[in-house]
N, C-alpha and C positions, 0 to 999 in steps of 0.2 A: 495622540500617537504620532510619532515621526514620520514624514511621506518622505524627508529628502533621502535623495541617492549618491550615491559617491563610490568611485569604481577602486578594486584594495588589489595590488599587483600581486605578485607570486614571489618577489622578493622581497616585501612588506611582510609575509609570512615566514621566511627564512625555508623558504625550497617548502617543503609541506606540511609545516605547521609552527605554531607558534605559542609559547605559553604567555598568555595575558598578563601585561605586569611582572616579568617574570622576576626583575630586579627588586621590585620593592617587596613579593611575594620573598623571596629570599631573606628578608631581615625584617620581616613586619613578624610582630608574635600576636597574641589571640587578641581580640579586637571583640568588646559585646558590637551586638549588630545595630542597636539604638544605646547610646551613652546612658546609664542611670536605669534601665529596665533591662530585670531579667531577661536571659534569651525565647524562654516557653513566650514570654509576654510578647516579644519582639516577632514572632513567630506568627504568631497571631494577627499580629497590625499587622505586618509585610504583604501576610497569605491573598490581604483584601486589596492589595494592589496590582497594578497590572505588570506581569514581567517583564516587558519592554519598557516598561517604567526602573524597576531595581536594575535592570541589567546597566543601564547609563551610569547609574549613580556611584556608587564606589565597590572592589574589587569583595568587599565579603558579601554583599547583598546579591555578586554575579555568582557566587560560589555557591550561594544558600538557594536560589530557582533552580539549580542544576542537583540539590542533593534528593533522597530520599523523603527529608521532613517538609518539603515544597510541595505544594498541590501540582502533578506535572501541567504541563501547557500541551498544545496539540503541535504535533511537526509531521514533515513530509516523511514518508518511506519509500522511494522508489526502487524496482527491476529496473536495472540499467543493461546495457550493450553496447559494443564498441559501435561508432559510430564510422567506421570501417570495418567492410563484412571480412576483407580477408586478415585481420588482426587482432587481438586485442590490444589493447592502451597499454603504453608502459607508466601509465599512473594508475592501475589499477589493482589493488591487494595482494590478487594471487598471478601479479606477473614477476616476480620475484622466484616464484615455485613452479616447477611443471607442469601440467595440466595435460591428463593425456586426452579429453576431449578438444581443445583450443590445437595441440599440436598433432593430432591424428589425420584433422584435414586441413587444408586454408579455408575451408567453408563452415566447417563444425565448428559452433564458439558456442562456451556457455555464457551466463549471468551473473553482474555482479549484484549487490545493495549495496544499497545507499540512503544516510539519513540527513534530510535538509532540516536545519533550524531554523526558525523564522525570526527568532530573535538577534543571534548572533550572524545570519544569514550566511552561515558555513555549510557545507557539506562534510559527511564525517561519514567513512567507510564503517561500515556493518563488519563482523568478524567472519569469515567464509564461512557457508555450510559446509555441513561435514561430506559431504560430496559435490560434485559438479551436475549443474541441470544446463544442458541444451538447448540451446533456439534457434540453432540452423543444423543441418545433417545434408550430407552429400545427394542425398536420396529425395532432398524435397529442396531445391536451390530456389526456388522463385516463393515460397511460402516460409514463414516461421513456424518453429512448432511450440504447441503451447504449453506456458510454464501455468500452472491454474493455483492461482494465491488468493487470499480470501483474509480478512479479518476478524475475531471474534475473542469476547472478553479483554478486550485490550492486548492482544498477540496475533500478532504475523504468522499466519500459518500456511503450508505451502503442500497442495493436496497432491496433485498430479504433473508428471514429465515423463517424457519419452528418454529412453535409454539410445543408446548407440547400435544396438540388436535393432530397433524400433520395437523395445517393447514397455509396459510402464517403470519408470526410473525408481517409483517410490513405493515400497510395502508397508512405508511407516510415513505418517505427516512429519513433515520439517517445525517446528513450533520455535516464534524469537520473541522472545518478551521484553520489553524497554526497561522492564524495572529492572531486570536482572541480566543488564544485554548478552546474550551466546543464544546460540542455537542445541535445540535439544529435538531429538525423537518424539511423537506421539506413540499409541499406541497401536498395532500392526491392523493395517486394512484389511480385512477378512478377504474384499476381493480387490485386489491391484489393479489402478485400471488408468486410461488415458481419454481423450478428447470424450468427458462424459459434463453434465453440469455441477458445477461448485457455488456454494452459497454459504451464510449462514442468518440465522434467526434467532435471536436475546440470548446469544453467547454460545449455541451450539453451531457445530459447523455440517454441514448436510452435501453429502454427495451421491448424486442419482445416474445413472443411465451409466453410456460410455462402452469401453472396447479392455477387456486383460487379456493376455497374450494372445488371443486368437479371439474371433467375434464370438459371442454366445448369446443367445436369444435372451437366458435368464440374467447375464449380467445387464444389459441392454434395459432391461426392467429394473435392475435393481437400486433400491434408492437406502441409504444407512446415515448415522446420526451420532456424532462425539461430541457429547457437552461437555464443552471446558468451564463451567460454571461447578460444576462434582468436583469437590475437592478442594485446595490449596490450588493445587497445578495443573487440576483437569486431567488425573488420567486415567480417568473410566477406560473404558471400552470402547468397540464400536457398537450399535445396536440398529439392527436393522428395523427400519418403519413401512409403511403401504409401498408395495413393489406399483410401478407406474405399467398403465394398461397397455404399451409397448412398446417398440426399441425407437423412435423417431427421431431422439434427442442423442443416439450414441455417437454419431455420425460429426458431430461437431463440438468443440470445445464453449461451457455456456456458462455465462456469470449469472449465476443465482442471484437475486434479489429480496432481501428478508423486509420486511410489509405489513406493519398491524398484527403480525403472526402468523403470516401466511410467508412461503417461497415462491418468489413469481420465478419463471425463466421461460425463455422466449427463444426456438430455430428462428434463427435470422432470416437464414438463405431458402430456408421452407415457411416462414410465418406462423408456425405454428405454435401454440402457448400452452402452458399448463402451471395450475395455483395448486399448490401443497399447504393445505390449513395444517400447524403442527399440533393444535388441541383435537382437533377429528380423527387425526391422523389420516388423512383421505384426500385424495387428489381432485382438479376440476379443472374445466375448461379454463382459460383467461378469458373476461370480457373480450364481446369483439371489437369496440372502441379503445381499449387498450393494447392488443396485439395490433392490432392495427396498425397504430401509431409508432410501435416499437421497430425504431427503425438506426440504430445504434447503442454503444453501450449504455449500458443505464446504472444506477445507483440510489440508494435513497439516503434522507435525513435522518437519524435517527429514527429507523424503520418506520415515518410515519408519512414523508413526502417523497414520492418517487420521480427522480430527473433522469432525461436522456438528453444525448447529443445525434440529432440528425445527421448521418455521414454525409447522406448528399447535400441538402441544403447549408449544413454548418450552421444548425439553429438549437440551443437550449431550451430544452422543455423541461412541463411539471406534470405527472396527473392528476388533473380533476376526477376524483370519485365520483362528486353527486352530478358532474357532466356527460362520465363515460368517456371524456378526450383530454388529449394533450393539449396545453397553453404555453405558448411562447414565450419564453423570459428571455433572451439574448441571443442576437445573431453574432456570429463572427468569422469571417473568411477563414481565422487559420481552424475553426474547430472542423470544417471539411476534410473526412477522412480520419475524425477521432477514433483513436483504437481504444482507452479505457477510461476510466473516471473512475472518482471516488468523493465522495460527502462527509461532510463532520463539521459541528462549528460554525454554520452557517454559510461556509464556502464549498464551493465544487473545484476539483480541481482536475483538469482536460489532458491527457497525451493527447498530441497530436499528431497527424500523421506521419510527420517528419520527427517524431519522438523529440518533441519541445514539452513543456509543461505551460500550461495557464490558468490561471485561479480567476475565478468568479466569486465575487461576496454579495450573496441576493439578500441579504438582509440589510444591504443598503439602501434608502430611499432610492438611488437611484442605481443600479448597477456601475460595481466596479471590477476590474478586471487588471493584472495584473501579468507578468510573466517570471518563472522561476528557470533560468538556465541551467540545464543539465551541465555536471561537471563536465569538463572541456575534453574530447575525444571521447564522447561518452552522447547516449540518447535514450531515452526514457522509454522503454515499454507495459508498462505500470504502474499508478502510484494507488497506496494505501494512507491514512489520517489515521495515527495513532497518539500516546503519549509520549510526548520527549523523553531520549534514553536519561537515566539516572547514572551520575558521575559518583564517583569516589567523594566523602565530605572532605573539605578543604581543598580541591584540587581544579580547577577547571585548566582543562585543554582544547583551542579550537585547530581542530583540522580541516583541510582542505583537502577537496579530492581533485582540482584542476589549477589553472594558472591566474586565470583570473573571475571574480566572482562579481557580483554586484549588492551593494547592501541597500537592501529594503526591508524596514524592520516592518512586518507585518501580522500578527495573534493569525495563527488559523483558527 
């Protein structure tokens, strides 16, 4: 795999984007993808190679990892923010359109997406949701408020926001699916609600606790469950599971942790834990070796290895089960003050406090780490590991969402 780097200007792109080859693309006709073999056949050999491998190679092999018939690869999904509170970016989607939350206060901005490829190492604007979410309000100047997204069955889904009333933004999940990129509706939250915990576990997405327009003891308890694995599209219902034995967790916004089958989530600022087994249906303590130690965001591997990032020290951890504690995998000054993480593919990958991005690959004999820059007047407030969006067949386009980027081809 290629480590070297080479920095690509902004007018190497022609202003914000650029089609690959676009002149030979214009007079080249159909082309098999291996001379002398079927395409199914071709299709085949290709799938076993690595995509940072075809993407070098020639313009249909770059066309053919970006289609439908490609195994996808893993790529970045980031919540982005202007990286100036009183503005949004005028490289950013919906600054073209009005925005009556962005222009109602100099303090009120909402969020964009954003999707990094690691192969072409471009950044490529998400399609706006169908509404505006929030992360600052005049009413709460020195905090963010929390946008609560989660992944599951391979889709982006976007559980909870506060409104501009301060009340919850969302009665229906936001859902973005790479294979079929747009944003669509889930199906209506029974109870609407804000700074509660969001999780999910083998494809269901699970949201407990929390605040709808006014406190209430029974939402405070309540814990419900939409599996997006029902169906083509996932759109069951919601169904509610074991209400939690009381409100401790409503009070803060909490990233669920899915776990061998269990939902860990952890009050930070209270220490306090609780495991949701989804086959018991039944709530429990968290080990106290594990709360314990929970001492930033955390995330797991394919629900079976669970990593945090220590706020104060800036240390990566893992949990040891048959220990009962966390083990230190990698220190780094900038993860001091990490706000989120997320896991997939062997890599973690870190916001940091200053909303940068930094990937860690522990399944390297020796730890390696990297940095992916947020598009330029732009700073990362969460990233998710999903599959690469799927493009039109015969078409690729790379966009940019900043001025300048850096290429580092690297597989999440």
């Amino acid at each position: 795999m290629s480590r070297k780097r080479a920095k690509l200007k902004q007018s190497d792109l022609h202003c914000h984007g650029v089609e690959l080859d676009e002149r030979e693309n214009a007079h080249t006709h159909y082309q098999q993808l291996i001379p002398g073999l079927p395409d199914h056949i071709a299709h085949l050999i290709l799938s076993k190679l690595p995509p940072s491998l075809l993407f070098s190679v020639c313009l249909s092999w770059r066309k053919l990892i970006y289609s439908p018939l490609f195994p996808p690869f893993l790529s970045l999904y980031a919540i982005l923010t202007s990286s100036n509170p009183n503005n949004n970016s005028p490289n950013s989607p919906s600054s073209s359109s009005s925005s009556s939350s962005s222009s109602s206060s100099p303090i009120s901005q909402s969020i964009v997406f954003s999707n990094f490829d690691p192969i072409s190492s471009l950044w490529q604007w998400l399609p706006n949701p169908p509404i505006d979410l929030l992360l600052r309000h005049p009413s709460f100047i020195s905090r963010n408020l929390p946008v609560q997204s989660v992944t599951a069955a391979n889709r982006l889904v976007v559980v909870a926001a506060t409104s501009e009333k301060l009340f919850p933004a969302l009665d229906r999940p936001l859902v973005f699916d790479p294979a079929k990129p747009g944003w669509r509706f889930g199906p209506d939250i029974p109870v609407p609600r804000r700074w509660c915990a969001v999780g999910s576990v083998r494809g269901a997405v699970y949201v407990a606790s929390g605040v709808g327009t006014h406190f209430s003891s029974d939402t405070a308890r309540l814990a419900e469950r939409w599996d997006l694995t029902l169906g083509r599209r996932g759109d069951g219902a919601w169904e509610k599971v074991k209400s939690l034995k009381d409100g401790r967790f409503s009070r803060e916004a909490v990233d669920g942790v899915g776990w061998k089958g269990k939902l860990c989530m952890v009050n930070v600022d209270a220490k306090e834990g609780a495991v949701y087994d989804t086959h018991l249906d039944e709530w429990f303590e968290m080990a106290e070796g594990m709360v314990a130690g929970w001492l930033g965001p955390a995330a797991s591997m394919a629900e079976e290895v669970v990593y945090l990032v220590d706020q104060t020290k800036g240390v990566l951890r893992r949990y040891d089960e048959e220990r009962g504690l966390w083990v230190d995998v990698f220190e780094c000054e900038r993860f001091k003050g990490a706000q989120h993480i997320a896991a997939a593919g062997g890599k973690i990958c870190v916001v940091t406090g200053g909303g940068g991005i930094v990937v860690v690959d522990v399944t390297a004999a020796s730890v390696e780490t990297w940095v992916v820059e947020p598009p330029a007047g732009y700073k990362a407030v969460a990233v998710h590991v999903l599959p690469r969006m799927s493009r039109p067949e015969g078409s690729y386009v790379a966009r940019m969402a900043g001025p300048e980027i850096v290429l580092a081809r690297r597989d999440f």
